[in-house]
N, C-alpha and C positions, 0 to 999 in steps of 0.2 A: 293284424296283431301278431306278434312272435310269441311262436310256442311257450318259452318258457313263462311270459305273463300270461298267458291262457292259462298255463297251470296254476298258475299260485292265484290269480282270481278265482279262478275253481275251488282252489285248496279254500280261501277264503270264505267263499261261500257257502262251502258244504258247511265249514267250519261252526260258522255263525247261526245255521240251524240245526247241527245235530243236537239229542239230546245226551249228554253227560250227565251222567250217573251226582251222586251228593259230592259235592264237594267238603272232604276231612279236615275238619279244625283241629289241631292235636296241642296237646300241653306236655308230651314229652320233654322234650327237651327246657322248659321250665321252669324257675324255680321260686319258691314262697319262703321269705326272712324274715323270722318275727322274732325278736330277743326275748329267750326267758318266757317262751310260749306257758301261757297259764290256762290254757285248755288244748285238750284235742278233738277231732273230728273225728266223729264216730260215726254218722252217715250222712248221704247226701240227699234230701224227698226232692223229686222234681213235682213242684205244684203250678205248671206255668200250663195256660188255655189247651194249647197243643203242643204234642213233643216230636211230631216228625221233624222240624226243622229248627235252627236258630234264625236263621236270616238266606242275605243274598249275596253272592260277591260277583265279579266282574273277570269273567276267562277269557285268554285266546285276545289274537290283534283287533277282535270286532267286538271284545269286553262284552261279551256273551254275559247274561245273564242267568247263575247257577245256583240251585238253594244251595246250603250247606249245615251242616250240621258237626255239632261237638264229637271227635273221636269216643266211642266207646258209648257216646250218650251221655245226656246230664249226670243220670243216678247213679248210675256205675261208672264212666268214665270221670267224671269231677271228682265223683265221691273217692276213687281209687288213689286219683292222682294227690288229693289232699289229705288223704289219711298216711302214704309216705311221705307230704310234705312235714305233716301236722299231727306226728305218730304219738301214743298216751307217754305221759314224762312220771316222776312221781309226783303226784298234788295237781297233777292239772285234770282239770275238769272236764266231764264228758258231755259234747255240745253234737248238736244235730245242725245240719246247714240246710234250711228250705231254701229253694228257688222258685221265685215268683215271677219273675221274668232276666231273659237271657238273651240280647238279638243282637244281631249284629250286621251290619251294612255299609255298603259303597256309594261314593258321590264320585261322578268323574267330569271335571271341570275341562277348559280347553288345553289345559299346558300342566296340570297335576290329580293326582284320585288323591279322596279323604276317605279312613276305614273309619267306622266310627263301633262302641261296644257301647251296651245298656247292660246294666246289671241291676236287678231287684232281689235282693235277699234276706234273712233274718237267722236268728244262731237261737235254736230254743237247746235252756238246760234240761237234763233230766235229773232228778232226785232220787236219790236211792230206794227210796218209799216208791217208785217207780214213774209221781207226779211231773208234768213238765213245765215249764217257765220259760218266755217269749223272752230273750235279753235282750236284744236290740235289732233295730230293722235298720238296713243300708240302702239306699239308692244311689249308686255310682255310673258315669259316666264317663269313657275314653277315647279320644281321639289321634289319629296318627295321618300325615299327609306326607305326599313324598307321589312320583312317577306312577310306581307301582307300590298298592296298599293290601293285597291281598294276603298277604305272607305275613304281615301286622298281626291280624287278630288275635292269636293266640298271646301277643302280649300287651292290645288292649285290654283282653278277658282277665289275665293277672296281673295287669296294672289295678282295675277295679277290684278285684277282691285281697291284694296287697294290703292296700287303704282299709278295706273293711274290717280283715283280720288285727289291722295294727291300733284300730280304734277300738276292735274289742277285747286287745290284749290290755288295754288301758283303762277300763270302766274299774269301779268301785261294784266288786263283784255281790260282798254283802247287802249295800245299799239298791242295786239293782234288785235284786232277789227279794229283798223286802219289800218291794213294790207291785214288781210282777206275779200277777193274777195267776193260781194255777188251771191246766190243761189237762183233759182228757187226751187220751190218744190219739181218739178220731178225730179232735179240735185241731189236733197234730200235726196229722198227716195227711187228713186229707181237705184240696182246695175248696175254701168254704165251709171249714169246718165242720164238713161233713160227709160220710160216707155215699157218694153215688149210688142210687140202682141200677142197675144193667138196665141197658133198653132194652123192651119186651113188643119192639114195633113187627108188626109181620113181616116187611118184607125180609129185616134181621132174623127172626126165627123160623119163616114159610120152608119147605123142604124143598120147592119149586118156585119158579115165577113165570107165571102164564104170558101167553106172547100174546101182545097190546098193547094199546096207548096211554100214557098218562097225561090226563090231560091237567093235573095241578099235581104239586108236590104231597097233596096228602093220599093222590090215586097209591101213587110210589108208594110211598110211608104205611101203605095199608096194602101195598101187593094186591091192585082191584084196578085191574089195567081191563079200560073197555075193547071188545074184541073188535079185531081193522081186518076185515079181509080183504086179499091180496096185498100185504105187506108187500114189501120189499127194499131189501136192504143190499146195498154195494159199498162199496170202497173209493172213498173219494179220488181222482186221479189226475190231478190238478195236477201240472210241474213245482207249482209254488206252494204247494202242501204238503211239506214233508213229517207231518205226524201222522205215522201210517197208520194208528188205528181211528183216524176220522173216517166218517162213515158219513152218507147219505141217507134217505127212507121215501119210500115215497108209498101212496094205496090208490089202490085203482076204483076209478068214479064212474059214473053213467059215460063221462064222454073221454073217459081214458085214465091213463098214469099223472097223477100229481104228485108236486111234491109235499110229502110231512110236515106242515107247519102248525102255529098257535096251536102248539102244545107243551108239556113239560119236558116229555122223553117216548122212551115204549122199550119194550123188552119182544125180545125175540126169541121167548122161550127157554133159553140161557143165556145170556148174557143181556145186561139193562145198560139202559142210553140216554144221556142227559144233551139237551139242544141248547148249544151255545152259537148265537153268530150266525145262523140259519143251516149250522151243522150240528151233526151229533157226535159223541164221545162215548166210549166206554166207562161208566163206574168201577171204580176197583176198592172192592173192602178192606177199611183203614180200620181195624176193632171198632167201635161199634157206630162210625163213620162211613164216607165213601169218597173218593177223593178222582181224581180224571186231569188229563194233560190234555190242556186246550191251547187258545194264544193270547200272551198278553195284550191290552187293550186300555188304551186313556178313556173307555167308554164304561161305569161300571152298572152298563143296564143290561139292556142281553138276554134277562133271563128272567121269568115271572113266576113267582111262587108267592103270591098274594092271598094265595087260598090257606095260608098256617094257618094253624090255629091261634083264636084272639087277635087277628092281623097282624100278627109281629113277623117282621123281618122275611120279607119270600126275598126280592133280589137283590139284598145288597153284595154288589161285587166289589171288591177295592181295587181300587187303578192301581194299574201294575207302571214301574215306572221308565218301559220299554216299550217300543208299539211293533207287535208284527212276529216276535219269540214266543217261542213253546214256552208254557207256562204252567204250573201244579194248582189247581185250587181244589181247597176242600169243603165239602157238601155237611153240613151241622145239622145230623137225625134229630134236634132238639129243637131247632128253631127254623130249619128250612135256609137257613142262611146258606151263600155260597160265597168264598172268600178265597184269595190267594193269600198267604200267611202274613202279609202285611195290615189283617181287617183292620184294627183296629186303627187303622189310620186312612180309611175307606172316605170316598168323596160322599157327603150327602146327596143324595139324589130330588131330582125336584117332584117324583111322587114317592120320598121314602122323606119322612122328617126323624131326624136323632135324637134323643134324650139320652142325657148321660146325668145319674144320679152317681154322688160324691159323699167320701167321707174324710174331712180336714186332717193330717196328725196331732198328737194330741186329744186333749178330754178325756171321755169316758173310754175305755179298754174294751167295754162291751159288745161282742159281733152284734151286730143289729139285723133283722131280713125285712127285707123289702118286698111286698105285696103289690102288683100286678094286674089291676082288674079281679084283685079278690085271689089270685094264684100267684103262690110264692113263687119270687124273680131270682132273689139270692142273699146269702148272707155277707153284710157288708162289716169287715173291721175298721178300725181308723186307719186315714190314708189308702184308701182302695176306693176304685167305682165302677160302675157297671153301666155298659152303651146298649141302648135299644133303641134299634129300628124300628120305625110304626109306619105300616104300608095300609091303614085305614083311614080312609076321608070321612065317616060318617060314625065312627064313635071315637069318643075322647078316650080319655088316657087317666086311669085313678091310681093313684100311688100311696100307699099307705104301711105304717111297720104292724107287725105282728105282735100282737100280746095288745097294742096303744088302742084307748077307746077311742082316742079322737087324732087329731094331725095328719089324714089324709091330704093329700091335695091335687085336685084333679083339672082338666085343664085341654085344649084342642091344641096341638101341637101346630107349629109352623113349617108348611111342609119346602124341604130343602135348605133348610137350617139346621142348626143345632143348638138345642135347649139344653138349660145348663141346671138340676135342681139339688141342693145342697141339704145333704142328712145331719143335722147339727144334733151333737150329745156332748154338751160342755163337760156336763158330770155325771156321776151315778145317780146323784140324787135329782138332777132335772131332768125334765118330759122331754125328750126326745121330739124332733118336728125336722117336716121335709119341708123347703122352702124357696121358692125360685129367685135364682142369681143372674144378672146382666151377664152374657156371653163373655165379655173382658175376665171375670172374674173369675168365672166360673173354666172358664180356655185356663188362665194362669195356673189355680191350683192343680186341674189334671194333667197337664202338661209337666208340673215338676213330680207328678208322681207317675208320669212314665221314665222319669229319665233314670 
């Protein structure tokens, strides 16, 4: 083989696994026209699941797979860029922009790549009384094809909220307003209409973390790792593992050194370790998260965290859609879940079954919450829904809303499917009821309210 294709296969290979840093979506150079703007943007809330990332794009000759995220950030970079688009005029009104979702991804076909943008947003007014008012919700969608797609998104993202803003320069501002329900602040701002607590789990507050095993995810979650003597921990030294903080473990038995296995993780007195793939990882604290660079994988099992609490959700992984690349997933202190930012579009597993409860647009305006085995799941508005993983074979699953004497409905899930159960609130005035929908149907409407 002649030197110089030894190099550039070289070059190529290292290429394809090293890890690059986020890739910068920027809206610099950008611009938003809207004739006779009759409001301005005064802030931007990012209310969307997680904000490390937007999505994925596609680097380099071997279309590496890279997160990337918005320049500057949702809240301040969007918010920045649209308040010089969409700066206060006289008589124009002062509107807040939420964002409820923002993603953005690559498809690369044999002979062209398609960029694609999701945007979910809503414009709430404020009132000088200081009250706020929902004006309208957008869900937009953009696509761009061509060789290379990468350099697109930034005018996918303002192709979508072009549309947005030029449909709410256009509403009947009075007749909106007279309809629209007012807002608390916290209904506002934050997702769910509700203020978060801080997680107050040990191992987030412990001053230490004793070195030991975890052998489920509530050992971790409770910093109460059982003691493994003769640990030992190395450095994986594989040629074909180039994520150099993988690590190995292993503890010494009656008849020698084994290796670490069925287990969650273990911590080694400083630093803790999640076992993915019959190796282990470094956690690294995302606020009040923890997040680890593993490889992607069309397998999304791996990992067992069966022991949450209430049986909800230990390992659902989402298939990543690369096999063999370094890959970011993040660990959910809340649910035990483990995800690459793609969950919500995670394979069911044939020992995880899905429910996904729905709320139609339209009807009643009223956030509703959804009850969970008797433990509030979340508050659902219209056109929103919430997916839960159930990784228990021997209790069923009861769903029911808060404040309602009756319209529970409870039921054994189908495991490695997805159930589909619909929150219907026609109006203020009728009872509210959860009710199970044929998968076609129930696929259709959540599907148009990710788009």
């Amino acid at each position: 083989m002649k030197p110089r294709l030894l190099l550039l296969l070289c070059f190529i290979i290292s290429e394809s696994h090293a890890q690059t840093p986020i890739y910068q979506v920027s809206l610099r150079e950008q611009k938003l026209v809207v004739d006779n703007p009759t409001f301005h943007i005064t802030e931007v809330l990012d209310l969307r699941a997680q904000h490390q990332i937007i999505g994925w794009v596609q680097r380099g000759m071997g279309n590496v797979r890279v997160p990337a995220n918005l320049a500057g950030g949702v809240a301040a970079g969007l918010g920045g860029w649209l308040q010089v688009q969409l700066p206060p005029r006289p008589g124009s009104r002062p509107v807040l922009m939420r964002v409820h979702e923002l993603r953005i991804g690559e498809q690369t076909k044999a002979t062209s790549e398609k960029a694609t943008a999701d945007v979910d947003i809503d414009f709430v007014y404020q009132q000088p009384d200081g009250r706020y008012q929902v004006v309208q919700r957008y869900i937009e969608q953009e696509e761009s094809k061509g060789l290379e797609t990468t350099g697109r998104h930034d005018d996918n993202i303002v192709a979508c909220l072009q549309r947005a803003c030029t449909q709410l320069n256009a509403i009947d501002w009075a007749q909106r307003l007279s309809l629209a329900p007012a807002l608390t602040t916290e209904q506002v701002r934050y997702r769910g209409g509700r203020k978060s607590l801080p997680y107050d789990y040990a191992i987030l507050t412990a001053a230490s973390r004793p070195a030991g095993v975890y052998y489920t995810f509530l050992d971790f979650r409770n910093n109460k790792p059982e003691a493994a003597p003769g640990l030992k921990v190395e450095q994986s030294v594989a040629g074909n593992r180039p994520i150099t903080e993988e690590v190995e473990a292993s503890v010494t038995t009656a008849t020698g050194p084994q290796p670490l296995r069925d287990v969650w993780g273990f911590s080694d007195g400083e630093q803790v370790y999640v076992l993915r793939q019959k190796h282990f990882y470094p956690l690294k604290r995302a606020g009040d998260d923890f997040t680890f660079t593993g490889w992607a994988s069309a397998d999304p099992g791996a990992m067992s965290t069966a022991a949450v609490v209430g049986g909800l959700a230990g390992a659902a992984v989402a298939a990543a859609t690369t096999h063999g690349e370094p890959q970011e997933y993040m660990l959910d202190m809340a649910t035990g879940r483990v995800a690459d930012f793609d969950y919500l579009d995670q394979l069911a597993r044939h020992d995880t079954a899905s429910v996904v409860v729905y709320r139609r647009p339209g009807g009643s305006k009223k956030p509703l919450t959804v009850l969970l085995n008797g433990q509030e799941l979340q508050t659902l508005p219209a056109n929103d829904f919430v997916l839960i993983p159930w990784t228990s074979k021997t209790r069923e699953i009861s769903l029911c809303l808060a404040g309602a004497e009756s319209g529970c409905y409870s039921f054994i899930p189908v495991f490695g499917k997805t159930m589909y159960v619909e929150l219907k609130a026609r109006t203020d005035a009728e009872k509210p009821s959860l009710e199970y929908v044929p998968n076609k149907e129930g696929d259709y409407y959540v599907k148009k309210m990710r788009r």
